[in-house]
C-alpha positions as CSV (number, residue, x, y, z in Angstrom):
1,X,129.6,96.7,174.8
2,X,132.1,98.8,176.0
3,X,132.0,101.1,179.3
4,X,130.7,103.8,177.0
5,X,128.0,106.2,177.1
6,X,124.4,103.6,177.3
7,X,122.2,106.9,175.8
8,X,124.6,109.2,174.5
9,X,123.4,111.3,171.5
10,X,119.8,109.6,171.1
11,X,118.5,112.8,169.7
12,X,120.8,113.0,167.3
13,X,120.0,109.2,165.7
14,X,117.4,109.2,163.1
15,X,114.7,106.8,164.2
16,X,114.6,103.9,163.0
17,X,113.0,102.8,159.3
18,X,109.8,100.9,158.8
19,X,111.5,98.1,157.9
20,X,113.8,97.4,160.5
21,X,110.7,98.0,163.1
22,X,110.0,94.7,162.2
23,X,112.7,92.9,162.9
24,X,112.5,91.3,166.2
25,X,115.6,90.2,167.3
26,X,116.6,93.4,166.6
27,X,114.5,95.8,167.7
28,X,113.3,93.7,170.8
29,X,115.0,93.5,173.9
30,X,114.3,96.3,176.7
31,X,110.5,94.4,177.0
32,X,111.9,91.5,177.6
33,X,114.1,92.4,180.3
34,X,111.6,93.9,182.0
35,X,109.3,90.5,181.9
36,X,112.7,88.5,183.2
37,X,112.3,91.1,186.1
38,X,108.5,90.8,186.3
39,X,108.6,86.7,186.0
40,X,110.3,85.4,188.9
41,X,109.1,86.0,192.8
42,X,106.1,87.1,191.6
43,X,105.1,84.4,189.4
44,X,106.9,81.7,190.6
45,X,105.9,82.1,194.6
46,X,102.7,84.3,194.6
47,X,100.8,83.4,192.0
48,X,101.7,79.5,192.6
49,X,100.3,80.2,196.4
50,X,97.2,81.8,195.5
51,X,96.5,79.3,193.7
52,X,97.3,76.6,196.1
53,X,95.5,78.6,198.7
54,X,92.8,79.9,196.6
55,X,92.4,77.7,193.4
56,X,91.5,80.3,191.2
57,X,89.8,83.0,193.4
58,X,92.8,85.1,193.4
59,X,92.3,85.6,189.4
60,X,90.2,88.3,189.3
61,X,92.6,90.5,192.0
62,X,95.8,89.2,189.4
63,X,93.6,90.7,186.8
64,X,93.0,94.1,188.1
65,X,96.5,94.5,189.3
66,X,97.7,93.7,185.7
67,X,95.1,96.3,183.9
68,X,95.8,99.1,186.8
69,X,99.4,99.1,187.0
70,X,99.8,98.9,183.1
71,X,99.9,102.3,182.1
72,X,102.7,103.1,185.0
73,X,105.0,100.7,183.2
74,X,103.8,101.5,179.9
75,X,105.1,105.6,179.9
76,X,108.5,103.9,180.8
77,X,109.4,103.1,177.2
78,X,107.3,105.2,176.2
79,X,109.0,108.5,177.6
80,X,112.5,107.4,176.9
81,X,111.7,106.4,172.9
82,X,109.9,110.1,172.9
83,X,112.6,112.2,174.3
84,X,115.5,110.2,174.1
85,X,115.9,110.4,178.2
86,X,115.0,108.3,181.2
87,X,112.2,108.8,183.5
88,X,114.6,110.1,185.8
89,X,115.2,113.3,183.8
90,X,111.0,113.3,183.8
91,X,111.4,113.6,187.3
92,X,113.5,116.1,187.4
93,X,111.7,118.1,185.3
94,X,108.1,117.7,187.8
95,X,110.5,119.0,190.4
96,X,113.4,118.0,192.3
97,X,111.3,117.2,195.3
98,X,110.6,114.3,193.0
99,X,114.0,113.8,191.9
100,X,114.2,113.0,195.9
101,X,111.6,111.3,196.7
102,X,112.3,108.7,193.7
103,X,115.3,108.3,194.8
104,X,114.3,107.7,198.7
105,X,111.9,105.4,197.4
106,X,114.4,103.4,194.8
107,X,117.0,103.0,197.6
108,X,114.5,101.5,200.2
109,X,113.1,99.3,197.4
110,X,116.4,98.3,196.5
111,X,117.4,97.3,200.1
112,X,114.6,95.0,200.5
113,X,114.3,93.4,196.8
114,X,117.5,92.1,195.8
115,X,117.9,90.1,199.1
116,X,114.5,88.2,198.5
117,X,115.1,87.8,195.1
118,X,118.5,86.5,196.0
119,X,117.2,84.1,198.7
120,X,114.7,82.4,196.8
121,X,117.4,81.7,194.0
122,X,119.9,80.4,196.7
123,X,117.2,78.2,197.7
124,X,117.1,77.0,194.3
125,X,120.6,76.5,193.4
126,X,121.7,75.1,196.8
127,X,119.0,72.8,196.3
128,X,119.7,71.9,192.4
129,X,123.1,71.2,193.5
130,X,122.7,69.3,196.4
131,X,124.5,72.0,198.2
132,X,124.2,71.8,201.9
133,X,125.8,75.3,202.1
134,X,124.7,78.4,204.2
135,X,122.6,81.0,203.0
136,X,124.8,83.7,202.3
137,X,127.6,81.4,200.6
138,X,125.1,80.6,198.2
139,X,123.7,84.1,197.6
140,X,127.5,84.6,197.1
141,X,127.5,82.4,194.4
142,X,124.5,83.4,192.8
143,X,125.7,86.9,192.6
144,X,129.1,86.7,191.6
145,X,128.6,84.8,188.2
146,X,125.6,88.1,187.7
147,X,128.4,90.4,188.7
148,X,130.7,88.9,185.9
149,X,128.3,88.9,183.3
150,X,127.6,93.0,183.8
151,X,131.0,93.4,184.2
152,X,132.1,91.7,180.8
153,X,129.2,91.9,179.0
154,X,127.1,95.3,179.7
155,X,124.0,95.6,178.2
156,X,124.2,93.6,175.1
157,X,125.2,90.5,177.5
158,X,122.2,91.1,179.8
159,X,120.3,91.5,176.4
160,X,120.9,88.2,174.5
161,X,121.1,85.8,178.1
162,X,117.5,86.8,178.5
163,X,116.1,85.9,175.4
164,X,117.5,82.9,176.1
165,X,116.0,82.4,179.5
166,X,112.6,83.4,178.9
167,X,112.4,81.1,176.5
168,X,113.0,78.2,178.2
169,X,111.0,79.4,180.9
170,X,108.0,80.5,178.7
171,X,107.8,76.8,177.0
172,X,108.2,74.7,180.2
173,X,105.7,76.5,182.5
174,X,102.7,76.5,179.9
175,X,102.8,72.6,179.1
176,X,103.0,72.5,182.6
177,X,99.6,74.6,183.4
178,X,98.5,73.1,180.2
179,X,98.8,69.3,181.8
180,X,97.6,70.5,185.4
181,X,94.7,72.3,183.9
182,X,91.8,69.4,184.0
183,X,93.0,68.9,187.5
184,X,91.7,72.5,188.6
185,X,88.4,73.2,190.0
186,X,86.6,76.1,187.4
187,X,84.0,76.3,189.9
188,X,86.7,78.4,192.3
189,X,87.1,81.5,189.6
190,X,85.8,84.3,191.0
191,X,86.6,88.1,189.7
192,X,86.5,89.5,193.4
193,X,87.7,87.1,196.2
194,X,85.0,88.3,198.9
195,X,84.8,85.9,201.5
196,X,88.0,84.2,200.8
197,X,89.5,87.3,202.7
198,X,90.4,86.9,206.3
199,X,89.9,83.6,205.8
200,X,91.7,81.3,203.6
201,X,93.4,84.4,202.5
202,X,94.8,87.4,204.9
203,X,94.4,91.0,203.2
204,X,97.9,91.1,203.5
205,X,98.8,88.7,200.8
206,X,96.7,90.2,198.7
207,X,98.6,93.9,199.3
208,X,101.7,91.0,198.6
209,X,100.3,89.5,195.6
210,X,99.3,93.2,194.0
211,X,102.7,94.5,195.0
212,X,104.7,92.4,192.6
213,X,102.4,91.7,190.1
214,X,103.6,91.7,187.7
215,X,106.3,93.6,189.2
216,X,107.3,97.0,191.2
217,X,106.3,100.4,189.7
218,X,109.5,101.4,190.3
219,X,110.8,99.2,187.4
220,X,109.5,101.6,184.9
221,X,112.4,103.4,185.6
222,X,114.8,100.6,184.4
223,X,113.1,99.8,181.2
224,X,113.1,103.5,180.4
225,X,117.3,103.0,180.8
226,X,117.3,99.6,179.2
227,X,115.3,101.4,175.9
228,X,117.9,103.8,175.6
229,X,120.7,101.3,176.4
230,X,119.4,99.4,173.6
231,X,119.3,102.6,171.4
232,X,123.2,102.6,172.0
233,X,123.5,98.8,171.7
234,X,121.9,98.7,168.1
235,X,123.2,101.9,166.8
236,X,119.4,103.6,166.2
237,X,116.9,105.2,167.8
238,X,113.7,103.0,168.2
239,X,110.5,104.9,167.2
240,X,108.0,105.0,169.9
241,X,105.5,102.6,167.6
242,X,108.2,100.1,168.2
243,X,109.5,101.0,172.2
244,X,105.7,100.5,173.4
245,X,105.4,97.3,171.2
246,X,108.0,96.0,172.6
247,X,106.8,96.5,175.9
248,X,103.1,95.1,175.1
249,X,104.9,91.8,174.3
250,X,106.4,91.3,177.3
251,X,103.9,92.5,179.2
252,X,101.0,90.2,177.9
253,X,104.0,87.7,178.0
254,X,103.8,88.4,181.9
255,X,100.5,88.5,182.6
256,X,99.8,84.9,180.5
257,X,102.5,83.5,182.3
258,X,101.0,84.8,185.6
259,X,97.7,82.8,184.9
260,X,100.0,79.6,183.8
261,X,101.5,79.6,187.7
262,X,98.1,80.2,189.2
263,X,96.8,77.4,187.5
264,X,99.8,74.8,188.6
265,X,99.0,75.9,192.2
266,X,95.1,75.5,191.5
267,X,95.4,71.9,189.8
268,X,97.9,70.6,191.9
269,X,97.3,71.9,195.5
270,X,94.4,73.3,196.3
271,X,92.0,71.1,197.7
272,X,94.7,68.4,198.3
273,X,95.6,69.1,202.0
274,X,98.7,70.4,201.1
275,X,100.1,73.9,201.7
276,X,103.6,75.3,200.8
277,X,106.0,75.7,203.6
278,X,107.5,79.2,204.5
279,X,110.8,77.7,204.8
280,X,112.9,78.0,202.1
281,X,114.6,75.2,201.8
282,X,111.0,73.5,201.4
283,X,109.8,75.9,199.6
284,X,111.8,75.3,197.1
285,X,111.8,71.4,197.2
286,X,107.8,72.0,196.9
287,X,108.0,74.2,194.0
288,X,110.0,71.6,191.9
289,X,107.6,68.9,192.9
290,X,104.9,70.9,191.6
291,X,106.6,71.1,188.5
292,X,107.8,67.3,188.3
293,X,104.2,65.8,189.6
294,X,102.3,67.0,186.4
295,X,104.9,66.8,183.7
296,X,106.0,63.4,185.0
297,X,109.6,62.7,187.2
298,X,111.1,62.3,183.7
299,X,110.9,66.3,183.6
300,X,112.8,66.7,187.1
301,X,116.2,67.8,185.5
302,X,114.2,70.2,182.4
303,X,112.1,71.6,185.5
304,X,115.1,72.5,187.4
305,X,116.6,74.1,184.6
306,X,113.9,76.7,183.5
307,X,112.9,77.3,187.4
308,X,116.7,77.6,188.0
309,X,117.1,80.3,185.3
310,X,114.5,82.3,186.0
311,X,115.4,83.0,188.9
312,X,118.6,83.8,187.8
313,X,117.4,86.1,185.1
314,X,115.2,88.1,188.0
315,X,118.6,88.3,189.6
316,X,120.6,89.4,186.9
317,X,118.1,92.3,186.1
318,X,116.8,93.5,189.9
319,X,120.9,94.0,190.6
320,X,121.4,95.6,187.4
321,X,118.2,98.1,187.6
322,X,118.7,99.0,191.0
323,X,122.4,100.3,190.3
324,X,121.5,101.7,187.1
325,X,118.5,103.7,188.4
326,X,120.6,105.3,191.5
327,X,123.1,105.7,189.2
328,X,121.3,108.3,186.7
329,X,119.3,109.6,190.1
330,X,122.7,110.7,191.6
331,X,123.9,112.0,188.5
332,X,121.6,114.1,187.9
333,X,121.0,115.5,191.3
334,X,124.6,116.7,190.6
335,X,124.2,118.3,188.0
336,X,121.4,120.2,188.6
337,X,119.2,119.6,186.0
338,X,118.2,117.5,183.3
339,X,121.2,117.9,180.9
340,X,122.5,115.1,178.4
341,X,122.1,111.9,180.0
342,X,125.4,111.1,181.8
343,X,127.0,108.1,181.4
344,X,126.1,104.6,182.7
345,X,127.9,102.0,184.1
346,X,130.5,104.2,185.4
347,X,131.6,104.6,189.5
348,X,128.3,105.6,191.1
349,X,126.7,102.5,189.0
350,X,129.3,99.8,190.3
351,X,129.3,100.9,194.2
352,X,125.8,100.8,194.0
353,X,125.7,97.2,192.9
354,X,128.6,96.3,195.5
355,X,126.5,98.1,198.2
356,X,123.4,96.5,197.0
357,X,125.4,92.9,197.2
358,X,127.1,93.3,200.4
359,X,123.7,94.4,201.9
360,X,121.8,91.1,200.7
361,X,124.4,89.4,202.3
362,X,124.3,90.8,205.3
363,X,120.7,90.9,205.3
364,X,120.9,86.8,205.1
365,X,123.1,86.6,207.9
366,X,121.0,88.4,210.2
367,X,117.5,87.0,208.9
368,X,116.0,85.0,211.4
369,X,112.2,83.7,209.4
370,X,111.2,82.3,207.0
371,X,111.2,82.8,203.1
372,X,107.2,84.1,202.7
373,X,107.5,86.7,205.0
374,X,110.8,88.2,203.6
375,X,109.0,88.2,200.0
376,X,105.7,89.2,201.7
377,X,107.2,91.9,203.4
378,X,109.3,93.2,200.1
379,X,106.1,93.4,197.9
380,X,103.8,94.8,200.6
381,X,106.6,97.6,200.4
382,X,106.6,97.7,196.7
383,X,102.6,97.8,196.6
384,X,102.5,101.0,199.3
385,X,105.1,103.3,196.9
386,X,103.2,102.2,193.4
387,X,100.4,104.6,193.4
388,X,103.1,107.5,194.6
389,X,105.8,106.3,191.7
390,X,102.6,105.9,189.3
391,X,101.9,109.5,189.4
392,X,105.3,111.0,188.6
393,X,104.8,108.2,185.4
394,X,101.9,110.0,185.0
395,X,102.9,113.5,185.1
396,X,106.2,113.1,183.2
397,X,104.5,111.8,180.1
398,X,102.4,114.6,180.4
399,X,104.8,116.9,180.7
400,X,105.9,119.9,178.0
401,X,108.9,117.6,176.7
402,X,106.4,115.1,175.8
403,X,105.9,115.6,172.5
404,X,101.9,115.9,172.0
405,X,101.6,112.9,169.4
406,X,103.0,110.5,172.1
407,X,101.5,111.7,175.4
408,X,98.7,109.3,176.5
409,X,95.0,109.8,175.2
410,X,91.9,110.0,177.2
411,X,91.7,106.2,178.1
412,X,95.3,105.5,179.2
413,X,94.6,108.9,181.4
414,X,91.4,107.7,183.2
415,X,92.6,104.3,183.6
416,X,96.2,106.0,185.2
417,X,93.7,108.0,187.5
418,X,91.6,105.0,188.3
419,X,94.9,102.9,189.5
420,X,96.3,105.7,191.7
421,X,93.2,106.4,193.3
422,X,92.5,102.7,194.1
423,X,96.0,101.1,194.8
424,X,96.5,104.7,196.8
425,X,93.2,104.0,198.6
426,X,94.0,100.3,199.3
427,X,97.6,101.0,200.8
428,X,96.1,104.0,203.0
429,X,93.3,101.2,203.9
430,X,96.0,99.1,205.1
431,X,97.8,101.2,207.0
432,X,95.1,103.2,208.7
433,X,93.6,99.5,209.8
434,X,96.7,97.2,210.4
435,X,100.0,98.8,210.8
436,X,98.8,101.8,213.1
């Protein structure tokens, strides 16, 4: 697609027929980029630790965080296949203290993110490759082939590569938790972790493991813009039957995949001795091994490929949601108020992405760690702004634009309320006890 207008007269597209609601490659596309973003450093690292730490005692608290934060990503499609604009023109429309606060919020997010998304997948590659390189040469050349692909091949490239990707990824990881199943301990499955915390597992990791799974809050925002991206891409305007279908897909996608990585870490770790080391050149060495152990060395090159990808694909869409979201934040702030959406990929949308690159690799540089604690430190960030992000979802879908078939009934409401109380609760918990 060209560098033209990603949701450019949505309201003036019919939506589209019964028929073609059911054609998948067509009509799907905006949930699955959102489970590439969701499926990476949150499934690959913190599920696979809790279960290596926690054989499956961490389930219940990856179950809760899945059924709380739902709704929050849910009213992303949701409110751009109702009114035909982002969830930044929502804000806008709460107030522009909102419009503010998102955007304080998106930019601090985005700052911390990208850079351990981007160091877990240098890891990776350098490792792949055999590439004794330094850290920010091979963030370089992680990011550079990403740059390329937005550059040449907007939305509908970013579209078709992750079908592709989650694919592969999708197929490998579940006959690998299927293999390393009837190594696990069922005995260990617990829907509330109790004593395991402060023990075998600090509170913070569980504020980490909540934080990204199965992704940010803040990501709501970018499938709301990939929905109506894809609404340009395909020439209609997808009902909302089909947006929030979509969606579910990927979502359940997410949250099955989730379970797969908790279960390699369960069957093949816990209770062997071993724990995962927080540097990430091990790291990563450990992760393939994981792989490699169950399906059998004859799998190494296969493994590397799907573990490779996804994290490229997690790549590919945190650098190009960031951007994008600052982007139509900016824009709007200019103008005022919450006219026709401007259009994407324009200046404000490629310095963003150049800022957000030359940051990540100047973070590298300067890091002086180890891999966990960047990622730990990232989706402890990501859990404190969820239940403040989750209520502007909240009250834009439930706002006067809304039309009143699509705003959310009296379940989706309650359980909203229920997850902002309690991930609210739990990060003022956690901040009142160990950071003041």
């Amino acid at each position: 697609m060209t560098q033209a207008r990603d949701a450019v007269s949505h309201d003036r597209r019919a939506p589209e027929s019964a028929v073609s609601r059911f054609r998948l490659p067509a009509s799907f596309g905006p949930g699955l980029l959102w489970a590439a973003t969701a499926i990476g450093v949150s499934h690959l690292v913190q599920s696979t630790r809790a279960g290596a730490s926690a054989g499956f005692g961490l389930a219940g608290i990856i179950l809760i965080a899945l059924v709380l934060k739902y709704p929050f990503f849910e009213y992303g499609p949701r409110y751009a296949a109702a009114t035909g604009e982002s969830l930044v023109e929502g804000y806008s429309r709460v107030g522009r203290w909102a419009l503010w606060l998102y955007l304080v919020i998106t930019v601090s997010t985005t700052a911390s993110v990208p850079p351990a998304v981007v160091m877990f997948t240098a890891y990776l590659v350098g490792f792949t490759l055999g590439l004794d390189w330094s850290l920010p040469v091979l963030a370089a050349m992680v990011m550079a082939p990403v740059a390329a692909l937005l550059w040449w091949g907007r939305f509908r490239g970013l579209d078709l590569s992750i079908k592709v990707i989650v694919l592969l990824l999708a197929l490998s990881t579940l006959v690998a938790a299927a293999v390393s199943l009837p190594r696990a301990d069922p005995s260990t499955l617990t829907l509330w972790p109790g004593g395991l915390v402060g023990s075998a597992v600090p509170f913070v990791f569980l504020l980490a493991l909540a934080g990204w799974m199965p992704s940010g809050v803040d990501s709501a925002v970018w499938s709301s813009l990939w929905t109506l991206a894809k609404n340009d891409a395909t020439g209609r305007r997808s009902s909302v039957e089909t947006a929030r279908n979509d969606f579910l897909f990927g979502y359940v996608g997410t949250g099955v995949l989730a379970f797969a990585f908790l279960t390699l870490g369960a069957g093949v770790m816990f209770g062997s001795g071993e724990t995962f080391a927080p540097e990430g050149p091990r790291f990563s060495t450990q992760l393939v091994e994981l792989y490699s152990a169950t399906l059998g060395a004859w799998t190494r090159p296969v493994v590397l490929a799907a573990v490779v990808t996804t994290m490229l694909s997690t790549a590919l869409t945190v650098l190009d949601g960031g951007p994008r979201s600052i982007e139509r934040t900016v824009l709007v702030l200019r103008a005022g108020r919450p006219a026709a959406p401007p259009a994407p990929c324009g200046p404000v949308y490629w310095w963003s992405l150049a800022g957000v690159m030359l940051l990540t690799l100047v973070v590298l540089a300067l890091f002086i760690g180890n891999l966990t604690t960047m990622i730990d430190f990232a989706t402890t960030l990501t859990f404190l702004t969820s239940p403040v992000l989750g209520y502007l979802n909240l009250r834009a879908v439930g706002s006067r634009e809304m039309p009143a078939e699509h705003r959310p009934g009296r379940a989706m409401l309650a359980l909203s309320w229920v997850g902002i109380v309690l991930l609210g609760g739990t990060g003022l918990f956690y901040l009142l006890t160990f950071a003041l």
